[in-house]
C-alpha positions as CSV (number, residue, x, y, z in Angstrom):
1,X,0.0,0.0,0.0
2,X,1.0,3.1,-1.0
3,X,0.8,6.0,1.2
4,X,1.8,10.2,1.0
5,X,2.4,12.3,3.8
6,X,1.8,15.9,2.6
7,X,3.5,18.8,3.7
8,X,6.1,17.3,6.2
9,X,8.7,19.9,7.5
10,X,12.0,19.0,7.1
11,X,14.7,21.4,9.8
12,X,17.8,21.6,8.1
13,X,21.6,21.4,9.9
14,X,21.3,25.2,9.5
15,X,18.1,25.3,11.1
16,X,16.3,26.4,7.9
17,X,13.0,24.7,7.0
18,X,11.2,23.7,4.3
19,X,7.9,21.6,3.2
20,X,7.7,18.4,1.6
21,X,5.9,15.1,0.6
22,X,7.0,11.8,1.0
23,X,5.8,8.5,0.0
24,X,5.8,5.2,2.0
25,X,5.7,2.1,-0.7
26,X,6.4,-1.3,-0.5
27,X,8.4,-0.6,2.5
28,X,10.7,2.2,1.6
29,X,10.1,5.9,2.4
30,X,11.4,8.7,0.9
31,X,10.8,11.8,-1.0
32,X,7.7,12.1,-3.7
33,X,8.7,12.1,-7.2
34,X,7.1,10.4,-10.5
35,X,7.9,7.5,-10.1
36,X,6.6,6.5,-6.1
37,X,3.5,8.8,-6.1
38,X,1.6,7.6,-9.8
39,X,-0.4,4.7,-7.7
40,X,-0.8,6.7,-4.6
41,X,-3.6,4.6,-2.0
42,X,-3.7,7.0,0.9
43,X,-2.8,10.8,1.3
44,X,-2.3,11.9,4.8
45,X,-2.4,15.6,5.6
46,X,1.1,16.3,7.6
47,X,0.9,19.7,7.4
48,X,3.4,21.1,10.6
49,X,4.4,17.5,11.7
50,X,7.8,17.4,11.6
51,X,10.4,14.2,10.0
52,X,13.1,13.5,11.4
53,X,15.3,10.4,11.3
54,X,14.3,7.2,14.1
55,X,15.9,8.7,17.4
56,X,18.6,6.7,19.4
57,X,18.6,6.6,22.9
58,X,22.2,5.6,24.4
59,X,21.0,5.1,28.0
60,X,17.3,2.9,28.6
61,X,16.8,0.1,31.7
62,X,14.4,-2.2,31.9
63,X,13.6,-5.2,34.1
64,X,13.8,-8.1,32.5
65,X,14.9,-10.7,33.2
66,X,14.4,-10.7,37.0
67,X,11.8,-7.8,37.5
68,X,9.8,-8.2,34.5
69,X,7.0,-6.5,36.5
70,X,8.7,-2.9,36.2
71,X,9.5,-3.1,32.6
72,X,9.6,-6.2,29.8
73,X,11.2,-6.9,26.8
74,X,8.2,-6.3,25.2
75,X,7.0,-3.6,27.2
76,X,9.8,-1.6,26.9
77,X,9.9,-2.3,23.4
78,X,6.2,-0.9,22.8
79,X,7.3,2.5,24.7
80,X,10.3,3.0,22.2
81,X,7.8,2.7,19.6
82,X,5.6,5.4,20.7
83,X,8.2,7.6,21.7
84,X,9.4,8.1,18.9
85,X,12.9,5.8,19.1
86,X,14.1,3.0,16.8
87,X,17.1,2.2,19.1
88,X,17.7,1.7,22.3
89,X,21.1,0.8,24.4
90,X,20.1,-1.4,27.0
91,X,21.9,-1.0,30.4
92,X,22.9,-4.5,32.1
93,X,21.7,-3.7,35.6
94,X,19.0,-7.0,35.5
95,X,18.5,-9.7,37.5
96,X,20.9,-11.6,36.2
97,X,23.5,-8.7,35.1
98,X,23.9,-9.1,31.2
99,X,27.6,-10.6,31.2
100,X,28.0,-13.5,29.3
101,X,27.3,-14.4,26.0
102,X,24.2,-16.3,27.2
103,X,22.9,-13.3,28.8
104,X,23.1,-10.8,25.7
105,X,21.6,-13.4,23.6
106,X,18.7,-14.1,25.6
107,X,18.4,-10.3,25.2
108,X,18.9,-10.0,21.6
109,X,16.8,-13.4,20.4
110,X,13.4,-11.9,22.3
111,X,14.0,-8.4,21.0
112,X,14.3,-9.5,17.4
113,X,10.5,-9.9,17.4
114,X,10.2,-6.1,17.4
115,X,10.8,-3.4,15.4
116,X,13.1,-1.4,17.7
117,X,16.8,-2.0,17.8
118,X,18.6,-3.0,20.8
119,X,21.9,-2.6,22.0
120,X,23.4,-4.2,24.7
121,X,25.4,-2.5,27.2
122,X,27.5,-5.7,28.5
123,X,28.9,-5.2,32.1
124,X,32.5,-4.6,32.5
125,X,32.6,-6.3,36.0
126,X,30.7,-9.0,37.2
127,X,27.7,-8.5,38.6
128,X,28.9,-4.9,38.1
129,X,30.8,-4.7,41.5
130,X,33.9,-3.3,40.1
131,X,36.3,-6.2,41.0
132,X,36.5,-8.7,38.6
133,X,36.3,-8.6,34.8
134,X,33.6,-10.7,32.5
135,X,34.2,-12.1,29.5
136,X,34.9,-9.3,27.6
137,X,36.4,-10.7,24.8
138,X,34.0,-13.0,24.3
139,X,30.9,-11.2,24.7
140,X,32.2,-9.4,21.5
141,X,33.5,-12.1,19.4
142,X,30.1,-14.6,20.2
143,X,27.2,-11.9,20.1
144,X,29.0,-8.6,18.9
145,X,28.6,-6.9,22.1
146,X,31.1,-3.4,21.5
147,X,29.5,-1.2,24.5
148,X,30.7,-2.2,28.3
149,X,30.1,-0.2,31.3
150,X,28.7,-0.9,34.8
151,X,24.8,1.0,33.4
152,X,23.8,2.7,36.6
153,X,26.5,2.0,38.9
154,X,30.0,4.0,39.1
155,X,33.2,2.0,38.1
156,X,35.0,3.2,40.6
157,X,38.1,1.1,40.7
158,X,40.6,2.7,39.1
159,X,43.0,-0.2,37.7
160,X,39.5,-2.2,36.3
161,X,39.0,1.0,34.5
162,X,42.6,1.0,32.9
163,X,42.1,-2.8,32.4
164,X,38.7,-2.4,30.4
165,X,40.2,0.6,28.7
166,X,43.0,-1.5,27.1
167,X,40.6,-4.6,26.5
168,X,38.5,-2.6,24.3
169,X,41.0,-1.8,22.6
170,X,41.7,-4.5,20.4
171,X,38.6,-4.6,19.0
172,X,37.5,-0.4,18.8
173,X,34.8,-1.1,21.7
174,X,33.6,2.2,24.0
175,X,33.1,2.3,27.7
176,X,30.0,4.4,28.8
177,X,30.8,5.8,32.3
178,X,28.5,6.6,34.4
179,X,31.3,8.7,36.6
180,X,31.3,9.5,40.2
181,X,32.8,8.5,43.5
182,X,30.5,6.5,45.3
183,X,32.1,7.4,48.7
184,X,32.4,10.9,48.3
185,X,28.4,10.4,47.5
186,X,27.4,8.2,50.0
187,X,24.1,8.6,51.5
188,X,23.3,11.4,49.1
189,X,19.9,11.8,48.4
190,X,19.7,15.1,46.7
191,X,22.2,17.7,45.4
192,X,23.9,19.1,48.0
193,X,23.2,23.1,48.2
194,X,21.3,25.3,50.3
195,X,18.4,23.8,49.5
196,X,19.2,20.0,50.8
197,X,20.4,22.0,54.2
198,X,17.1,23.5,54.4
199,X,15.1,20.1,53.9
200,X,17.4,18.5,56.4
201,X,18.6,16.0,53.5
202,X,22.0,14.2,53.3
203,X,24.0,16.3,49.9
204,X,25.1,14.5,47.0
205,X,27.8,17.1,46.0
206,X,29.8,18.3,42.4
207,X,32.6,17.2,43.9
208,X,31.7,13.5,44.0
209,X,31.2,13.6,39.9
210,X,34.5,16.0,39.2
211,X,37.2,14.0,40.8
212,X,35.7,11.0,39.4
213,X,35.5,12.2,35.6
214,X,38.8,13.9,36.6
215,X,40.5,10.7,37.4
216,X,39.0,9.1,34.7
217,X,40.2,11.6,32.1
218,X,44.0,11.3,33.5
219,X,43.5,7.2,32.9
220,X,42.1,7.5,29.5
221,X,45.1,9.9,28.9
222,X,47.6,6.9,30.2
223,X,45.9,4.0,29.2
224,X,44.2,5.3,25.5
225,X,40.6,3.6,24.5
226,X,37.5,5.3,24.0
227,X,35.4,6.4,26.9
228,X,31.7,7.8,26.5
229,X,30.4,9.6,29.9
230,X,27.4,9.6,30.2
231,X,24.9,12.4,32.3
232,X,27.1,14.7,33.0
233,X,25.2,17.4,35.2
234,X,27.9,19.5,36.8
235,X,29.9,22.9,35.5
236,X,33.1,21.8,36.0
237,X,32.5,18.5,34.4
238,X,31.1,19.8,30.7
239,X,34.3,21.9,31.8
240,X,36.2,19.2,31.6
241,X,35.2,17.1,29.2
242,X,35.8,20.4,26.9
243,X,39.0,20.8,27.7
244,X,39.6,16.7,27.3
245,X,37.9,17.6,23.3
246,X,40.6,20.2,22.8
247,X,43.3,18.0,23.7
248,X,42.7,14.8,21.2
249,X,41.3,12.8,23.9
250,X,38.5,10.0,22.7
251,X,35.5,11.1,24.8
252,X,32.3,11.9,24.2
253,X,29.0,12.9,26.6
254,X,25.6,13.0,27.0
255,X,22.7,14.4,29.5
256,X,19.5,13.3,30.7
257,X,17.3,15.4,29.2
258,X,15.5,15.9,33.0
259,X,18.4,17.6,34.0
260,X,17.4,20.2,31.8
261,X,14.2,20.9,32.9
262,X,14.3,20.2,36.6
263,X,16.6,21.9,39.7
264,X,16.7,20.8,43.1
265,X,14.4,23.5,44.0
266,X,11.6,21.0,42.5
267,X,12.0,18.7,46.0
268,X,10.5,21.0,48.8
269,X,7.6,18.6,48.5
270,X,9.3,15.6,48.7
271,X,8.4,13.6,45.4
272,X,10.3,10.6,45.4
273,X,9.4,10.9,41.5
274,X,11.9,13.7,41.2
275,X,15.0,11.3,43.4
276,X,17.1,10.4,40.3
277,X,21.0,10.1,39.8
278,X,22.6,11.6,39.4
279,X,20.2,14.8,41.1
280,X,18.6,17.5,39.8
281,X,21.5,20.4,40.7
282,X,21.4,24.1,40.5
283,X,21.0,26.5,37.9
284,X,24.4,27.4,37.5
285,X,25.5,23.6,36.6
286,X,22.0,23.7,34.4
287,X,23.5,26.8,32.2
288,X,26.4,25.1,32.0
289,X,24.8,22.1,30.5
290,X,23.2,24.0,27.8
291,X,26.3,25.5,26.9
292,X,27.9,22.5,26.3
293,X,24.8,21.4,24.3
294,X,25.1,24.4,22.1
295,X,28.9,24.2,21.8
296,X,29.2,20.3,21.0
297,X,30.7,19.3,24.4
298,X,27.7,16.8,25.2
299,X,26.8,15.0,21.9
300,X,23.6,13.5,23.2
301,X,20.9,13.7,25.1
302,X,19.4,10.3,26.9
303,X,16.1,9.7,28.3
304,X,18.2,7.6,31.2
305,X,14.7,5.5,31.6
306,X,14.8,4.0,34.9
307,X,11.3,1.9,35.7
308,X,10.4,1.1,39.2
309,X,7.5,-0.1,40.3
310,X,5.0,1.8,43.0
311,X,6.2,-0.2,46.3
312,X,10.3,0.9,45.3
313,X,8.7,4.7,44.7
314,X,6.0,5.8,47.1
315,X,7.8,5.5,50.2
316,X,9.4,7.9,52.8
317,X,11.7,9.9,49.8
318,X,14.9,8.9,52.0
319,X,13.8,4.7,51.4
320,X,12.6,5.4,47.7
321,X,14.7,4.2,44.7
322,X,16.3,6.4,42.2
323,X,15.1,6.6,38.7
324,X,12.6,8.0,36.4
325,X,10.6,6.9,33.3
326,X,11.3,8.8,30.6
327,X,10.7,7.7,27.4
328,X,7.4,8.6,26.7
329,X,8.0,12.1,27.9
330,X,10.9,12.4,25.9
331,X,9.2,14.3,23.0
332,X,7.2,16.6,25.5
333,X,10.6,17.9,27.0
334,X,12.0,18.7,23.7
335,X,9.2,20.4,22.9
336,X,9.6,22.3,26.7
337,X,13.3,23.3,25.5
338,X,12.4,23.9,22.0
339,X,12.6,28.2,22.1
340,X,15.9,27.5,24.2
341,X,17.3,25.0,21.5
342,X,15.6,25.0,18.2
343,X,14.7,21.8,16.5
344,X,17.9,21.1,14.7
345,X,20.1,21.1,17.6
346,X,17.9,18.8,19.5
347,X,17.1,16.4,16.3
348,X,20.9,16.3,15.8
349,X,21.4,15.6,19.7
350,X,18.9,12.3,19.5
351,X,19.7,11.4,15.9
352,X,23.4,12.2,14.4
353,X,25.4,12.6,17.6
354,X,24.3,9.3,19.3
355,X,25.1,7.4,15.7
356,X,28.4,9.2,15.9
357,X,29.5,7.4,19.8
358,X,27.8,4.0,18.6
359,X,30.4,1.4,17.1
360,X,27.3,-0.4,15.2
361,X,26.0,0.1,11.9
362,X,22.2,0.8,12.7
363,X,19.2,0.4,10.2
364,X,17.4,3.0,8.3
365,X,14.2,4.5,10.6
366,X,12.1,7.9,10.8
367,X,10.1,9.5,12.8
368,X,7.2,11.7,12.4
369,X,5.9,13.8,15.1
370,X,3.7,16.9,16.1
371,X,5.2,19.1,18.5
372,X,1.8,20.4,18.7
373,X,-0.1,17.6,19.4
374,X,-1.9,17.3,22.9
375,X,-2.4,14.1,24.6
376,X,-2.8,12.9,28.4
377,X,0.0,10.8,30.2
378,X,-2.3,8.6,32.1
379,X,-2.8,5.1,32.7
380,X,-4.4,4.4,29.4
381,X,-1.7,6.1,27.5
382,X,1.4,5.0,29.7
383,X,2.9,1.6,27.7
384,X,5.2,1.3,30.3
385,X,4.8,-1.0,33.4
386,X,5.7,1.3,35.6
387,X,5.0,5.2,36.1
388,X,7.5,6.7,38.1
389,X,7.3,10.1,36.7
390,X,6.4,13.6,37.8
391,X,4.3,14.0,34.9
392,X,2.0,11.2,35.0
393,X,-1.1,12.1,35.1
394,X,-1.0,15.4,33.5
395,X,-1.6,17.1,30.2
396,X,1.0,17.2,27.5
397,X,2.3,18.6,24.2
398,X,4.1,17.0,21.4
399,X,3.2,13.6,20.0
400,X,4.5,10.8,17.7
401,X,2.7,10.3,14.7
402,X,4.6,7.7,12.7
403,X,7.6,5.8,13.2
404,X,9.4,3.7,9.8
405,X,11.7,1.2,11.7
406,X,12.7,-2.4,9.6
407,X,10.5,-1.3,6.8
408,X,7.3,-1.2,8.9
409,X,4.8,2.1,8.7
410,X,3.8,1.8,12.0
411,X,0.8,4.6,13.2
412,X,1.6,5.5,16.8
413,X,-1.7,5.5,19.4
414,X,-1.8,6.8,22.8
């Protein structure tokens, strides 16, 4: 079946537009011309929805196996679609950690089913507590796993890092760090400022990320490899990972798009929705961030989608897990930094910069969306299992129309 989309707006690298039809047929999609529109089926007015290519998120949890009931394979898979995404990298933090070949394909053989792409995250360590090394080597060779990292846990040891470093090597892998020093952090619940004194609440400071990326950087300069950070959220570390650019080092960065949206001023109720990590900080580190958005120090921004189910949330905000969903809202918050932004910075920050860290050749996808679409985030809308977000339950703007992933035309519903 044949199928044009009228008027879709194109935003250009220069962040120039322009208005044009395209035609879905026999499962390609691409620009109307004589030859793909003569036996047209279905015309679909797209007037002000916007095509972009599929987005990639580089940091998404989920729950299975081991705590299917927060998030599934399938579930999670079904939220990508809506959001707009056609691939995901997967974090290893499951029940079993994915570190072995036997893991990852377990992963990769239920995913194939759907039309999103995902990428495994294989943990460096095992069981991702920083001592001993997996099966590195062979989690690339047997199932062509080329990300490692420890997915929401710090690697903190210092020689494992220069270890993983210079076993990536040898076959062009990239370490995503999630960086901080867990004992300079310890017992942190919030970012530590004026405002975690006034609520009485133990601080989770800068310092605790800057000497780790710090360190990190001074291994990576020793050791080599390639090393992606990911959420950065502090001035002096977009500092430093600008100054690490200048110099030749391989590193690359990206933020949770929360963190530009939310400051630890949004916690004088207490809403264990808003307890993520790392935590929401001040404005100063937030005008940092979007400097380094603007300027190309942070490549990418991640949804960091962190499912947790009502009994790990709703709980005195000092007991409560960490995390946030954030897929689903993803397109709403672009649509919330828009004026700051402009569309082609943020396409190119969920689209180009992402394929630029990944060492995988990814398939062709799209996505169509109306940043002025209105829907409701609610439990008939939410595809996720769980709903640990501060926007559940309210009214939105910007929804996915369309997404083209593997060929499929698939109509998004929420």
């Amino acid at each position: 079946m044949s199928i044009l989309f009228k008027g879709l707006r194109i935003i250009n690298p220069d962040g120039s537009e322009e208005s044009t039809d395209y035609v879905f047929d026999n499962r390609e999609f691409s620009e109307k011309s004589s030859s793909n529109s003569s036996h047209v089926n279905q015309e679909i007015n797209a007037s002000g929805w916007i095509l972009s290519p599929g987005w990639i998120d580089l940091r998404c949890s989920m729950g299975e196996p081991g705590h299917e009931y927060k998030e599934s394979i399938e579930s999670l898979a079904e939220c990508l679609v809506v959001s707009g995404f056609s691939t995901a990298v997967i974090l290893p933090n499951t029940d079993p950690v994915i570190q072995s070949k036997g893991d990852v394909d377990y992963v990769l053989n239920r995913s194939k089913r759907y039309t999103p792409e995902f990428l495994i995250q294989g943990a460096a360590t095992k069981d991702t507590n920083g001592e001993n090394l997996t099966e590195i080597l062979d989690m690339h060779h047997q199932s062509g796993v080329s990300i490692f990292g420890e997915g929401i846990k710090p690697l903190a040891n210092g020689d494992r890092y220069m270890k993983i470093l210079q076993y990536l090597q040898k076959f062009d892998g990239v370490l995503f760090d999630h960086a901080y020093d867990p004992l300079l952090a310890i017992y942190g619940q919030m970012h530590e400022g004026e405002c975690s004194t006034m609520l009485g609440m133990k601080g989770f400071p800068n310092l605790a990320e800057d000497v780790a990326i710090q360190r990190n950087l001074e291994i990576i300069r020793y050791a080599g490899g390639r090393v992606h950070f990911q959420t950065l959220n502090t001035a002096k570390g977009v500092n430093l990972i600008r100054q690490a650019k200048a110099e030749g080092l391989n590193v690359t960065a990206d933020v949770s798009i929360y963190q530009l949206l939310f400051d630890d001023g949004e916690l004088v109720d207490f809403d264990p929705n808003l307890k993520v990590l790392p935590p929401f900080r001040g404005s100063a580190d937030r005008a940092a961030l979007i400097e380094g958005i603007k300027d190309g120090t942070i490549d990418a921004l991640v949804s960091n989608h962190q499912p947790e189910d009502r009994d790990s949330k709703f709980m005195e905000f000092d007991l409560a897990n960490f995390g946030m969903v954030g897929l689903q809202t993803f397109l709403p918050a672009l649509v919330l930094l828009e004026k700051e932004l402009g569309w082609s910075l943020l396409i190119e920050k969920i689209t180009a910069g992402p394929t630029r860290i990944l060492p995988h050749e990814l398939n062709q996808s799209w996505t169509i969306f109306d940043p002025e679409g209105d829907w409701s985030y609610n439990e008939k809308s939410n595809k996720s299992l769980s709903s640990n977000s501060p926007w559940y339950g309210k009214e939105l703007k910007g929804l996915v129309k369309y997404v083209i992933q593997k060929g499929e035309l698939i109509e998004v519903n929420v």
